[in-house]
N, C-alpha and C positions, 0 to 999 in steps of 0.2 A: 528441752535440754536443761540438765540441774546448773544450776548457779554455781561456777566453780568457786573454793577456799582461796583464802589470802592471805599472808603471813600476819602475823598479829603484829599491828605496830608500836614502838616506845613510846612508853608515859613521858610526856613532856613535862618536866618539870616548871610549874606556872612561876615559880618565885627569882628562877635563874636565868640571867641573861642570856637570850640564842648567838651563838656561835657570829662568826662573822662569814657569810656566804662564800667562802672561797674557790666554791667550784661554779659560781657564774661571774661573767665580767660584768667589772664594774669601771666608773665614770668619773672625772674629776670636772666639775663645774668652775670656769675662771670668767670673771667679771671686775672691769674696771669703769671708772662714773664718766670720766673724761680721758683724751687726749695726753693730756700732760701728767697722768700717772703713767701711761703706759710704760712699762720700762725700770718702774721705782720696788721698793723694795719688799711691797705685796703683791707685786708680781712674781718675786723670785719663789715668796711663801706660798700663794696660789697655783704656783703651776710646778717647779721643780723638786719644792719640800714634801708638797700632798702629793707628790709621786712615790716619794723614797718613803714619805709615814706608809702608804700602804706594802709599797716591798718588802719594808720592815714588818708588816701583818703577817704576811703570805701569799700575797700575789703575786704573782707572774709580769712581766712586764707588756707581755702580749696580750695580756686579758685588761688590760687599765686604759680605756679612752678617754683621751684629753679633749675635753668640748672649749673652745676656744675664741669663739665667734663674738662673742660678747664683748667686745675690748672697747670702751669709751660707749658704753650704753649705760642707760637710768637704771637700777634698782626699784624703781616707781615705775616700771614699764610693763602692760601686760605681758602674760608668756608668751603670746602669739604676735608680741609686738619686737621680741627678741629673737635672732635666730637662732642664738644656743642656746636658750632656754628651751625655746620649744623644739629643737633638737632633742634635748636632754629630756624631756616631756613623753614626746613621741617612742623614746628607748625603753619609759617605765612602760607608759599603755602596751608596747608591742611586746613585755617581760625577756627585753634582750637582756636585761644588766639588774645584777642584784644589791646593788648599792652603788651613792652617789655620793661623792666626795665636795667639799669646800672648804677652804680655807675659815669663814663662819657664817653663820645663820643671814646675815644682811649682804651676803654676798648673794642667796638667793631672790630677796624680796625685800624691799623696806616700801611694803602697801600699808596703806595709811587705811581704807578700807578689807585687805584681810581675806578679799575675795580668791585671789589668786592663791595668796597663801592656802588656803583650804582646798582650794583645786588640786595643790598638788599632792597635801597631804592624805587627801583621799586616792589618787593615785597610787601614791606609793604603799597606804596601805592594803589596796585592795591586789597590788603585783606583789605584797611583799618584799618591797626594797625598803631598804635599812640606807639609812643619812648620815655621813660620817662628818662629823668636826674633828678638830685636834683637840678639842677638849669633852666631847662627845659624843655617843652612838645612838641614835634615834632608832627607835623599832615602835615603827607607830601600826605592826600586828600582833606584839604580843600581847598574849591572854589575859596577861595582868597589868603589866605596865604601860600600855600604850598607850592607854589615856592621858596617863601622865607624859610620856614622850609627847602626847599631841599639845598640851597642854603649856609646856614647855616650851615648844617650839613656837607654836604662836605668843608667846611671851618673848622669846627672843624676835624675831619677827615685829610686833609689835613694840620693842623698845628701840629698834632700828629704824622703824618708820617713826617714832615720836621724834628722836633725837635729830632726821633728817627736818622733822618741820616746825619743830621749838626750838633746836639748839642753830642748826645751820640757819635756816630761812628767816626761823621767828626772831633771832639775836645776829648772826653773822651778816646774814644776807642785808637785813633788815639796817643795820649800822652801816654797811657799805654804800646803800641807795641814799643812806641821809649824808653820808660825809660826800657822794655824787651830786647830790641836791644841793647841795651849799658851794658846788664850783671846785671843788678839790678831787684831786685823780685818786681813783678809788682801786685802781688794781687793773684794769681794764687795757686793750692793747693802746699802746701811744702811738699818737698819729706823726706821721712823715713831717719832719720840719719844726719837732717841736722835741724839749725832753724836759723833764719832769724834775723839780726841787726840789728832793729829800731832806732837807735840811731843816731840822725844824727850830735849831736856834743859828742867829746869826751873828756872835760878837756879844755873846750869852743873853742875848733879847729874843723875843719869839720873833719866828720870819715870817713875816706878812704873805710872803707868795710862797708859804708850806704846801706842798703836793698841788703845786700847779705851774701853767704849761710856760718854758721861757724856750727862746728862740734858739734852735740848735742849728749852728752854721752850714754847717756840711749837710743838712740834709735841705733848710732852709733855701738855700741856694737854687737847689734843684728844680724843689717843687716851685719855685717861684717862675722858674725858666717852663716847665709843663703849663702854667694857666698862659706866659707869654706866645708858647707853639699853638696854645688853642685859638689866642684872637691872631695869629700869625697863619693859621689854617681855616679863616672863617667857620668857627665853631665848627670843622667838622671832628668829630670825636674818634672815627675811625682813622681817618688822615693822620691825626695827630699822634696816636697812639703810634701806628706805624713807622713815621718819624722816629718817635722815641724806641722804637727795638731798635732799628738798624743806626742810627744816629747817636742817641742818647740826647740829653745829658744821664748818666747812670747816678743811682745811690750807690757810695763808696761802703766797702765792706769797713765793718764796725772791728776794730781793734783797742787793746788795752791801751790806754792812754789816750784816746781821742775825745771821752767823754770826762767833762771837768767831774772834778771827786766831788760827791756829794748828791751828782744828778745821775737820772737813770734814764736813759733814749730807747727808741726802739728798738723792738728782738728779735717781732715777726716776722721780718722780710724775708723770704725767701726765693721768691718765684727770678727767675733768673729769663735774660733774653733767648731765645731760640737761634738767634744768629750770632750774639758775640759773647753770651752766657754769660751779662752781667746783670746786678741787682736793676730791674726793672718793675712799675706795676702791672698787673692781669688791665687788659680794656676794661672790665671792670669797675679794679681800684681805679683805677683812673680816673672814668665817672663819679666814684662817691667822692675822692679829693677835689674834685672843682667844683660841688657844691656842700662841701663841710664847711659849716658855719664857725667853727672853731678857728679855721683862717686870719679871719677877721677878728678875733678877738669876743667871740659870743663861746658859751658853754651848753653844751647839750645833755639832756638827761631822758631818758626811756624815750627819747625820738624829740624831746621837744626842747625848745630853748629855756632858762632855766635861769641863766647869771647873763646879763646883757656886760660889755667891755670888762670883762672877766680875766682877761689878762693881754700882755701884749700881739696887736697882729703883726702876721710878717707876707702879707696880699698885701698889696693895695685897694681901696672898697671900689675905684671905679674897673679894676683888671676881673675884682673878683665876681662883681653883678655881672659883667659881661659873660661867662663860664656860667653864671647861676642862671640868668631868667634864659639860656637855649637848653639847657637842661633840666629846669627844674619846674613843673608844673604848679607847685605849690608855693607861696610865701613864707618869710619867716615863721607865721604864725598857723600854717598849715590851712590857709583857705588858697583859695585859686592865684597863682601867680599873673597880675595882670599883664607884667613885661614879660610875659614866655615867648617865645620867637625862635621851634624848634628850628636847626640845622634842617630839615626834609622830615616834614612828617610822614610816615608809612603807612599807606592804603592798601590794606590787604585785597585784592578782590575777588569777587565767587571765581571757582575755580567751572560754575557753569556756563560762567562769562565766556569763556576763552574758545573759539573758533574751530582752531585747528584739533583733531585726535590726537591723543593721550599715545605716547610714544608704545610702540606692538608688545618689544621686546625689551623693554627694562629692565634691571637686574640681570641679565644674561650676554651683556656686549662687555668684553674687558679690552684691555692692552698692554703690552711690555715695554710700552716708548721710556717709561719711565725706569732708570738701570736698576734704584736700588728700593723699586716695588714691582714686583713683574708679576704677571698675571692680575693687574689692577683692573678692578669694574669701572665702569664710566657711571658718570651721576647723570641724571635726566634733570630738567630744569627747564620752567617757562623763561624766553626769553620774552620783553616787555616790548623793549626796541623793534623787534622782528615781528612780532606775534605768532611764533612758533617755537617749539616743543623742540629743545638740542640734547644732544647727546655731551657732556664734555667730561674734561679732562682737567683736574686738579692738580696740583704738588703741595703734600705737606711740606711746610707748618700753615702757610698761609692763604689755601686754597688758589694759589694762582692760575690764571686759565694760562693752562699749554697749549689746547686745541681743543675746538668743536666739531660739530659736524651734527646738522638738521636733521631731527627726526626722523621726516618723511621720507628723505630721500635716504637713509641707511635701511628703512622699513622697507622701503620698495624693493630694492636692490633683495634685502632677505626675503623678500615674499614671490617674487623672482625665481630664485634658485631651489626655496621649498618648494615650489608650482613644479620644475623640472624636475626634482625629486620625488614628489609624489606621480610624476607622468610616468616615469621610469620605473619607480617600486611597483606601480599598478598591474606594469605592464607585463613587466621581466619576473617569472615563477620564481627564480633563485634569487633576485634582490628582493622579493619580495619576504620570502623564507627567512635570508639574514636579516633584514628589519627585525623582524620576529624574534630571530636569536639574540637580536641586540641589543631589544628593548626587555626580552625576557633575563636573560643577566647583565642585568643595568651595573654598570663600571664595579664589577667584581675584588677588581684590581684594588679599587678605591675603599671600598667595603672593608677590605681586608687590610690596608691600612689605617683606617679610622678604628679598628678594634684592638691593632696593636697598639695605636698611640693609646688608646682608652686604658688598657693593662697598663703599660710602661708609666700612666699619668696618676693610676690606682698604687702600682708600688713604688713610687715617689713619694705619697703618701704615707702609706704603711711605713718606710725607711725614716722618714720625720718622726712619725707618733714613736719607733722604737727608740730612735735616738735622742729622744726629748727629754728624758729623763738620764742621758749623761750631760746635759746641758749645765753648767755653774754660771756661764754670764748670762745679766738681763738681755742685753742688745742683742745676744746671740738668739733667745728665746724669742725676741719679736722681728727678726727674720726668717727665724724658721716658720712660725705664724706665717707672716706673708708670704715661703711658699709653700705653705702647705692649702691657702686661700687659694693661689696664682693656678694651685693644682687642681682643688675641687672649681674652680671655676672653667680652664679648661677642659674637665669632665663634663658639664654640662654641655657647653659649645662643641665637643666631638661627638657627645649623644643623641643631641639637635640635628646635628649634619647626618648622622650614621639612619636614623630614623629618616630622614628626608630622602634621601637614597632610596632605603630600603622599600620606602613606599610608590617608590616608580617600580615596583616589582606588579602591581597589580595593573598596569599600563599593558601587558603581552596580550591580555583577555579582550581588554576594550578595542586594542588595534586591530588581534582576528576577527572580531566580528563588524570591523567596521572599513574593511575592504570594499564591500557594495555601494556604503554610503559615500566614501573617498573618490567613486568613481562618478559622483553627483556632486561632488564639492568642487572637482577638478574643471568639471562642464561650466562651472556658475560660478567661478572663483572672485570675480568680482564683487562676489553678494556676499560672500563670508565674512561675518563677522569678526574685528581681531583680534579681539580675545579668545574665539576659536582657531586662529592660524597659530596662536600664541601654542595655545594646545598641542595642535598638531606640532608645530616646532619643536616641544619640548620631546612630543613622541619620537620624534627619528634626531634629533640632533641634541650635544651637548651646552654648545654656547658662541660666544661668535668673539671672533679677534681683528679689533680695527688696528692699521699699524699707517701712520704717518711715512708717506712718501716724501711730499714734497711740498711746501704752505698750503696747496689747493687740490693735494689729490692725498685721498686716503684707501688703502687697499683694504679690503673686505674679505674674510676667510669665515666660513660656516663649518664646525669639526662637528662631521655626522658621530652615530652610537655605533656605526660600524665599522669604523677607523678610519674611512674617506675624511676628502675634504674637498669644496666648491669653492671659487676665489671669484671677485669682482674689485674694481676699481674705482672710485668714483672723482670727477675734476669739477671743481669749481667752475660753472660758467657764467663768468662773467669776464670783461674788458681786462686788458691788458696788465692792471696792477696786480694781479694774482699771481701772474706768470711770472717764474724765475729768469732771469738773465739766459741762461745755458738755453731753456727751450726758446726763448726770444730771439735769440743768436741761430738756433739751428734754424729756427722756421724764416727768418731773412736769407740765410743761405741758400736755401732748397728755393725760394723764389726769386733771389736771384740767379740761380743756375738755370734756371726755368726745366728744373726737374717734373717731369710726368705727375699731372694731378692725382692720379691713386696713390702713387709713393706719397706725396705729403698729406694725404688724407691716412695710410696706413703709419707715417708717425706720430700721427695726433688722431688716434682712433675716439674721443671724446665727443672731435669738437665736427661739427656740419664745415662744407666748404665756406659759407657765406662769416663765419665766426672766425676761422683761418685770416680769409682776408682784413674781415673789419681789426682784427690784431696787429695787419703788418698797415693799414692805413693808418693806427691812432698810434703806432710807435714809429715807424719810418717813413710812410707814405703823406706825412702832413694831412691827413685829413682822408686822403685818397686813396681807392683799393691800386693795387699796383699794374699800371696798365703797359709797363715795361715788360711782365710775365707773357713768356710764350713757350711754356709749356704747353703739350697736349692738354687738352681742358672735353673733354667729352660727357661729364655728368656737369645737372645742374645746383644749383648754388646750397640746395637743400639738403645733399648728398653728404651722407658721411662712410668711415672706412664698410661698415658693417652694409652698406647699398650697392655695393661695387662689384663688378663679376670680375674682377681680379679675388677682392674676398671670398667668394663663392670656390672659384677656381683651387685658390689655396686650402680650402675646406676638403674637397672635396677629394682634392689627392690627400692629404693627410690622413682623410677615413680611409683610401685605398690601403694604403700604410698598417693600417690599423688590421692584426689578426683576431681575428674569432668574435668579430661583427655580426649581433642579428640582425637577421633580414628583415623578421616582423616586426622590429621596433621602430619610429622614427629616428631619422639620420640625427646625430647630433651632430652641430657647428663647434670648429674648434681655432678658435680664434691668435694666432699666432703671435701675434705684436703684443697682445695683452692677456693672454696666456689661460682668457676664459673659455667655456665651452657655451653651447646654448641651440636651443630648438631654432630651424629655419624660420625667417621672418615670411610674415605675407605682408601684401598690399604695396602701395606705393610707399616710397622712401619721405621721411616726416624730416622737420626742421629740430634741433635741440632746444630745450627746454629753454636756455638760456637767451639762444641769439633772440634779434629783434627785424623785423622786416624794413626793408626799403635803403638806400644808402647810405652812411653813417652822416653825420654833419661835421661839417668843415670843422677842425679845430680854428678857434680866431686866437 
């Protein structure tokens, strides 16, 4: 085949500058060094001005992305140590963007080495992007000039990393350490309880205590009362802290006039209580103020002490050692603290230590007890006390236990009701089919809303980036940043999820061909491993909802993939302090009336007859089961509702009830008073987990 013609293309003129790329998008790069610029007034030039210089070129407003990310990051930081950089990085390699905007040249790089610098500039030469300043256009591929662009640039480049490490560090930084070093506050945050002398003449004589620390009342006060709650809490540090949210004493909010003229107090306080939302410290702070040696009147410099009685203290030295040697391992002078005498030191220990199995279902049990978190997962957690593996139950802020509930016994209960569910799906051609359908479109519903939040959370986005460039305030420009962050980070976490989902789609394949094996799992289910029941859980069901009945009984709900749901119950067995008043009251009724044993066995379907009694012995019987009871009594003491041919009875007409019953399945029990279902039982009737054999002993 001939080599087809091609139009002849224009002689590039080698001596005249190339155009500005206006038909590719381009980038604006914004970087700030710290924190306390954010917001100042190379901000507004970085990100609002090198918006409008390029719309004043010819851009489009749709074509100019603002990279952002970089807000209180080094200059001195590799690219891949940046995420907008290497953002902006990743857009040259992939030739999305034909130029990149900054405010100036040390906005990209002040490398002292030059490494990076080079990286990029061969980047950009090799995609052909062009580097925009306001006072200049870099084109480090044109034919004649680019040398000298490159040239250039690393000169700029290179006089921004000189000036950061001879003018800042070598002169600025450098003078600050030495006027630190001599005991004088150097610019640094001021600590709680103290504020600072600016005054450098006093009565036109030099001041002796120039830029150092003199005792500020109102904050003074406070902190003195924090080291007294610590020895008033037996060093415990979290007790104390505690105290001080809900209690206080608070740092009073700082207004004009409070600080005498001439000194300057603390700024940084902010963190505020979670219960009465007043200036309080993090557990944290709190720990470094009860062993800051500045208390006392010592001066610290790069971690060590420095100026010994440096200014006045406002501890006392015997409150303050007391705070110091349970907290602090180390002495003054940084060898081992020999008075250390932690509150409870912590012993981690092997995690192969621990006895009991590792909870089945983790991460998959929630609850709605809590009103204003609903649908909350439970934490798992070794109990030390117990030496068992619980399921609980938090409240933010302060992780407080609402309710627990023992591993084992939530796991059994779910290993239970998956057992009859795998009996039934085995068995039954049509449950077995919807399985199938239900694990093959795994929560569709869900699916499809996680891709509309994804879009809606994409042009949240895109609606920021347009409007960023009508922005005139700074404050307005570093909220729109944080949501335009708050967005891409929710993009991530719906992607995450949307992906996890979607990967149970390949579960439909492994379940059909694993019908045979199911039917060898169900014979030997004792033998299954549970991180294989965990498996299978996940194949036919969603997740499971524990909901708080009553202190000692928690209801259990399994929400299969095929919109059913299996419920169980479980009660705490043990003695009488569990029990609420109402069931204590009703269970002395029923035996004083000397109502028929299977009635009070079918309203405490829980509990064996022999745990009935020992109830009404250790609360009204003095010690004694109730030998006034003359009730029919026909089962023996081991008997609970579930052994009774009244049970059966009521089973049994219920399934009459029931239309379009198969024949060749086994009968399912459907248990009326507790509203579960379940396969007939064999053998003899067993005692509950809880009771204890033999007669109670007398209370004395």
């Amino acid at each position: 085949m001939p080599r087809p013609l091609k139009r002849p293309e224009q002689p590039i003129d080698p001596y005249k500058a190339q155009p500005l790329p206006l038909g590719r998008p381009a980038a604006v790069y914004y970087r700030q060094s710290s924190e306390g610029q954010i917001g100042n007034i190379m901000t507004t030039l970085q990100t609002i001005d090198m918006i409008e210089h390029l719309l004043h070129q010819g851009y489009v407003r749709e074509n100019v992305a603002m990279i952002d990310a970089d807000a209180a990051v080094s200059g001195t930081k590799k690219i891949r140590e940046r995420k907008g950089m290497s953002q902006l990085y990743d857009l040259i390699e992939a030739g999305q963007i034909g130029l990149v905007a900054a405010q100036d040249v040390d906005r990209f790089f002040r490398d002292v080495t030059m490494i990076e610098t080079n990286l990029f500039i061969d980047a950009c030469k090799r995609n052909n992007v062009q580097v925009m300043t306001p006072r200049m256009v870099y084109d480090f591929a044109h034919p004649v000039m680019g040398s000298s662009h490159i040239k250039m640039f690393r000169e700029e480049a290179q006089r921004a990393a000189d000036y950061l490490e001879y003018q800042i560090r070598g002169r600025l930084v450098k003078a600050r350490h030495s006027r630190s070093a001599g005991g004088m506050w150097s610019g640094r945050k001021i600590l709680p309880g103290f504020m600072v002398d600016c005054r450098a003449k006093v009565d036109e004589q030099r001041n002796p205590d120039f830029r150092k620390y003199k005792r500020f009342d109102l904050y003074a006060d406070v902190t003195l009362r924090y080291f007294q709650l610590f020895r008033e809490n037996n060093g415990n540090l979290y007790q104390t802290w505690r105290y001080i949210e809900h209690h206080g004493p608070y740092f009073p909010d700082i207004v004009e006039g409070m600080v005498p003229e001439g000194f300057k107090a603390t700024e940084h306080l902010d963190r505020r209580s979670l219960i009465t939302g007043k200036l309080t410290p993090s557990s944290t702070g709190l720990e470094y103020m009860l062993v800051n040696v500045a208390y006392i009147g010592h001066w610290i410099h790069m971690g060590a002490v420095v100026q010994w009685n440096n200014h006045e203290p406002i501890i006392p030295l015997d409150l303050f050692m007391y705070a110091f040697n349970r907290l602090s391992p180390t002495d003054f002078h940084g060898e081992p603290n020999p008075n250390y005498v932690p509150y409870r030191p912590w012993i981690r220990h092997d995690k192969a230590e621990r006895t009991a199995t590792p909870p089945t279902y983790a991460s998959l049990v929630y609850t709605d007890d809590l009103p204003n978190h609903p649908h909350k997962r439970l934490a798992t957690i070794w109990s030390v006390v117990a030496d068992k593996y619980e399921y609980l139950l938090n409240e933010y802020p302060y992780r407080s236990t609402v309710w627990k509930l023992r591993a084992f016994i939530l796991d059994g209960m779910v290993d239970e009701m998956l057992l009859e569910r795998l009996r039934d799906t085995t068995i039954d051609e049509a449950a077995w089919a919807a399985a199938l359908a239900s694990v093959e479109n795994v929560d569709q519903a869900e699916v499809r809303r996680l891709k509309a939040a994804i879009r809606q959370a994409e042009t949240s986005k895109d609606n920021i980036i347009a409007n960023l460039g009508l922005l005139s305030n700074a404050e307005m420009v570093v909220r729109a940043q944080a949501k335009f962050e708050q967005a891409d980070g929710e993009i991530v976490e719906l992607k995450a999820e949307l992906n996890r989902i979607q990967s149970g789609k390949q579960q439909s394949k492994s379940l059909a061909d694993a019908r045979p094996a199911l039917e060898m799992v169900i014979a030997r289910w004792n033998d299954v491993p549970p991180e294989e029941k965990r498996a299978l859980f996940e194949a036919f069901a969603r997740y499971i909802k524990v909901t708080k009945v009553t202190r000692h009984t928690k209801h259990i709900t399994v929400f299969w993939r095929d919109g059913s749901t299996s419920e169980r119950s479980t009660t705490h067995k043990a003695r009488g302090y569990f029990w609420d008043e109402a069931e204590l009251e009703t269970l002395r009724e029923m035996f004083d009336s000397h109502v028929d044993q299977w009635e009070i066995l079918r309203a405490f379907p829980d509990y064996a007859w022999r745990s009935l009694q020992e109830r009404y012995a250790y609360r009204y019987g003095n010690g004694y089961y109730p030998k006034h009871y003359a009730g029919k009594k026909p089962y023996n003491r081991h008997t609970r509702w579930q052994d009774t041919a009244e049970y059966h009875a009521e089973i049994n007409a219920s399934q009459l009830a029931v239309s379009g019953a198969s024949t060749d399945r086994p009968s399912r029990l459907f248990c009326a008073s507790c509203g579960t279902s379940s396969l007939p039982r064999s053998g003899s009737p067993r005692a509950t987990d809880g009771a204890s054999g033999g007669r109670p002993h007398r209370r004395r």
